[in-house]
N, C-alpha and C positions, 0 to 999 in steps of 0.2 A: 610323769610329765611335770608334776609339781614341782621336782625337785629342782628342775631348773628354771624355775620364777627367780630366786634369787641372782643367779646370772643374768637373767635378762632384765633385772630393775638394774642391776649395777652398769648393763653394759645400755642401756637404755640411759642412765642418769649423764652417761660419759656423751655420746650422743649427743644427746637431747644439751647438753652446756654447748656447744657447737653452735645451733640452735640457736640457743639464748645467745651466744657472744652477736650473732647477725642481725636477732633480734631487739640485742643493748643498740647495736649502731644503729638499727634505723629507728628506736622508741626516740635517742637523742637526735637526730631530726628533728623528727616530727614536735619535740618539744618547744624547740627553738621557733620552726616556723608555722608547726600546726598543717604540714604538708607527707605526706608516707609517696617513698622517691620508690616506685617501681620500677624503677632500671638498677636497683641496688643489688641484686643480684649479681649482675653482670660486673659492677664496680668488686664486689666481693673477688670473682673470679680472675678480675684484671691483679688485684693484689699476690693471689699465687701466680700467677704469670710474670711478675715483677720479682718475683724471689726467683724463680725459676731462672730468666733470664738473666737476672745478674749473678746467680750461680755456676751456671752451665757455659753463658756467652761470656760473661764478662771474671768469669773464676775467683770471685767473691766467696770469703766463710759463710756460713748462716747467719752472722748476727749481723755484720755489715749490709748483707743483702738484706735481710729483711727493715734495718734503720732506714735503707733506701728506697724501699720499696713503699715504708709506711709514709714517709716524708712525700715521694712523690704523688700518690694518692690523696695526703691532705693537698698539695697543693694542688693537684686537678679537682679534689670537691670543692675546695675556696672559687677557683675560677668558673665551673661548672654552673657553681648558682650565680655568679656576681656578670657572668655574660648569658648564662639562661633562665634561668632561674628568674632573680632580680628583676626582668624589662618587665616580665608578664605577671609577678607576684600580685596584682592588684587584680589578677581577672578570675575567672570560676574555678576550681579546684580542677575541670575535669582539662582543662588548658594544663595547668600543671604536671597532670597524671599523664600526658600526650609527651609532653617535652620529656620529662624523665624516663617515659617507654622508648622515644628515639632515641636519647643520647646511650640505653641501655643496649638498643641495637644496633647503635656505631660503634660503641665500644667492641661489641661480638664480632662484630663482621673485621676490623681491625685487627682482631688477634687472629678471627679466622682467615685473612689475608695469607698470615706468617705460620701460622700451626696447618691449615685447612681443617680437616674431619678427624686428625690425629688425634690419639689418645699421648698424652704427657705425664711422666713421673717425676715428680719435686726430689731431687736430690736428700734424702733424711740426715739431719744435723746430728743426730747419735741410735746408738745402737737400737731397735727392738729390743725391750726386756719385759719378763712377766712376774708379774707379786700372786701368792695365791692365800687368802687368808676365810676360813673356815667354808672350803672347797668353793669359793669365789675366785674369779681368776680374774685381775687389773692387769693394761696393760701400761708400761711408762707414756704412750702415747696420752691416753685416757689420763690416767694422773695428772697431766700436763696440761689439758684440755681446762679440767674442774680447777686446776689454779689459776691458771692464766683468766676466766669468767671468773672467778672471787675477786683476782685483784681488779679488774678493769670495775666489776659492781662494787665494788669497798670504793675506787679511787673515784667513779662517776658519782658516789654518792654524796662525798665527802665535797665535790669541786661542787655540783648541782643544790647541797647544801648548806655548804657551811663560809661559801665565799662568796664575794661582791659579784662575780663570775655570774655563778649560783642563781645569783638574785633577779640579777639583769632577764635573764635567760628565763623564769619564771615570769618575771613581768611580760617578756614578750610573746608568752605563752599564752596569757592572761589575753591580753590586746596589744598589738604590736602597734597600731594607731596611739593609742596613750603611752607608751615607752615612747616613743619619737616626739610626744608633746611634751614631756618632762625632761629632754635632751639625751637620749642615748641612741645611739648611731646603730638605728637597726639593720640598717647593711652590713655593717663590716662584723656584727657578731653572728648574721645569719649565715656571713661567705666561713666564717672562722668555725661554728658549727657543722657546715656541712664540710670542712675538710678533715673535721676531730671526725664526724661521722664517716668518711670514706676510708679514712684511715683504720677506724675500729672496723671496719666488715671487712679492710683489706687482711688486718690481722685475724679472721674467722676467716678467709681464704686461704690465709697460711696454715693454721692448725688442719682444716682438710684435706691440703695438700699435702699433708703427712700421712695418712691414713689411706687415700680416695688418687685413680688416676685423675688429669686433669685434660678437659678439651671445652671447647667454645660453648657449649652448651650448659656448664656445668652451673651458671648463672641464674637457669629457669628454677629448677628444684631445690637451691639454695635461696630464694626468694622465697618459693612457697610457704616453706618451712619457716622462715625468718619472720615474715606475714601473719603464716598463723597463731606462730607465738605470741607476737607481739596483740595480735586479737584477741588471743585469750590470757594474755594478762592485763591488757589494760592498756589503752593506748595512753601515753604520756608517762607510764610508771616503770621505774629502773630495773625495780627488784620484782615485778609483774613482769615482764618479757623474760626475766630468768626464768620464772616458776616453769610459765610456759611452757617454754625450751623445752625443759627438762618432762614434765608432763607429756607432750608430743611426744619425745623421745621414746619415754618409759609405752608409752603407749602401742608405737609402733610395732616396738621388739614387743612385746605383752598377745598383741592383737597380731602381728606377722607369725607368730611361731603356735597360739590356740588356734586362731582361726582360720584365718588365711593369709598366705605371705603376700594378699592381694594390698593387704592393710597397710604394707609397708609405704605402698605409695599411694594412695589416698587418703589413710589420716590423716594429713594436713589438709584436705580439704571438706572432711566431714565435721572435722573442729571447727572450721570458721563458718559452716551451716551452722553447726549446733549454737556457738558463741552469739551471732547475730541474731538468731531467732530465740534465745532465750535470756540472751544478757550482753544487749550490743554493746554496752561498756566495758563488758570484761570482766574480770573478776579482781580487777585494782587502780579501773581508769577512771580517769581523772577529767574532769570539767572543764572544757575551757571554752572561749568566748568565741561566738564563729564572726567568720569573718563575711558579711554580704556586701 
C-alpha cells in the first residue's frame, strides 16, 4: 500500500491547486473588503457554464469562450457588489453572508432553469495525455492545473505587491474608513475586486470542467473546499490559500485511499474544526482591522 503514497501526493498536489485557484479568488475578496462571499461557489460553477455554452451553443474555440466567459464573470462580480453588496456594506457581516448566499442561490436556480438535474460535459480543448516519471503517472490535465495556480499566484503577487494597485488594496484591507479619508474611491476598487475575483473562481470552474461532469449543484462542494483552504492558510494571504489547497488535497486522497474514502468528503470540514479551534488565523493570516 505504501507504494502508492507517491501517487496519491502527486495526484492530491494536482487537486488540491484546484483548490487553491478557488481559494486565491475568494482570499482576494476578502482582502479588498474584509468580506468571504459564500455564494462563490456558485459563481465558480457559472464560469464553467459560460464556456460550455459558448462552446456547445454558440460554437466558439476554447480560448474565445473562455476570454468570454471570464470577461463576463468580472463584469457580473463588478455589478454584483456595486448594486448588492455596496448599499449594505456598512452593516453586520452576517447581512453580507445573507446577500452573498442568495445571490449564490439565484445564480443556481438560473442555470438550473436551463440544465434542470442534468449532468453536463465541458467540451475538452485538447487531447488527454499521460507523463509517467519514476512509476508516478501526471496527467496533461494536472500539469495544467499546477501552471495555470503558479501563474495566477506569481501575477496576484506581483499586482498585490509591487503596484499602486497593490497598495490601495492593502490600505483598504487595513481600514477602508481611512482609505476613503485620504481620497481613494473605495467603491470603484471594491466593484473592480470583486470582478478580478469572480473572474478568478470562474477560471477554477473551467479547469474542473475539464476533469469533473458539471450540474447546478457543483457550487456547494467547490465552496467548501475553497473555504477551507482559505481557513487554513490564512485569511488575507495569497501564497496561504495555495498551501492550503494543496494540503486539503494531498489529504484527501492520503486519508480517502488509508482510511476511509468517507475522508474524501469530509476533510474539508474536519480542517476548518481543526483550523478554528487551534489556530483561527491559520497558518499565514493576516491582521486586519474590524470593522464595528
Amino acid at each position: 500500500m505504501l507504494a502508492l503514497l507517491p501517487q496519491l501526493v502527486v495526484s492530491g498536489i494536482a487537486i488540491g491547486m484546484l483548490y487553491a485557484l478557488i481559494a486565491l479568488s475568494m482570499t482576494i475578496l476578502y482582502r479588498a473588503t474584509t468580506v468571504v462571499n459564500f455564494g462563490h461557489g456558485d459563481l465558480v460553477m457559472a464560469g464553467a457554464y459560460m464556456v460550455l455554452i459558448f462552446m456547445v451553443h454558440v460554437t466558439l474555440p476554447f480560448i474565445p469562450a473562455l476570454i468570454l466567459s471570464l470577461a463576463a464573470l468580472f463584469g457580473f462580480g463588478y455589478l454584483l457588489h456595486r448594486a448588492f453588496i455596496w448599499p449594505i456594506i456598512t452593516g453586520p457581516h452576517l447581512s453580507l453572508a445573507m446577500m452573498a448566499i442568495a445571490i449564490g442561490y439565484s445564480v443556481r436556480g438560473l442555470v438550473r432553469l436551463e440544465y434542470g438535474s442534468e449532468m453536463a460535459k465541458m467540451p475538452r480543448p485538447f487531447e488527454e495525455q499521460f507523463f509517467f516519471a519514476f512509476n508516478v503517472v501526471m496527467t496533461l490535465d494536472e500539469i495544467t492545473f499546477c501552471v495555470v495556480v503558479i501563474v495566477m499566484l506569481v501575477v496576484s503577487w506581483i499586482v498585490f505587491s509591487k503596484t499602486r494597485f497593490g497598495r490601495i488594496v492593502q490600505a483598504m484591507f487595513q481600514t477602508q474608513r481611512g482609505a476613503s479619508l485620504v481620497g481613494i474611491n473605495v467603491r470603484l476598487y471594491n466593484n473592480l475586486i470583486w470582478g478580478v475575483g469572480c473572474a478568478l473562481g470562474a477560471l477554477g470552474g473551467v479547469m474542473l470542467g475539464l476533469i469533473l461532469v458539471l450540474d447546478p449543484d457543483a457550487g456547494v462542494w467547490t465552496l467548501l473546499r475553497g473555504f477551507a483552504a482559505m481557513t487554513l492558510g490564512g485569511f488575507g494571504s495569497l501564497y496561504g490559500a495555495v498551501i492550503g489547497g494543496i494540503i486539503i488535497g494531498i489529504l484527501e486522497k492520503v486519508l480517502g485511499t488509508y482510511v476511509s474514502t468517507a475522508f474524501i468528503d469530509i476533510t474539508c470540514y474536519l480542517v476548518i474544526i481543526v483550523v478554528l479551534l487551534v489556530r483561527p488565523r491559520g497558518l499565514f493570516g493576516q491582521h486586519a482591522t474590524l470593522r464595528i
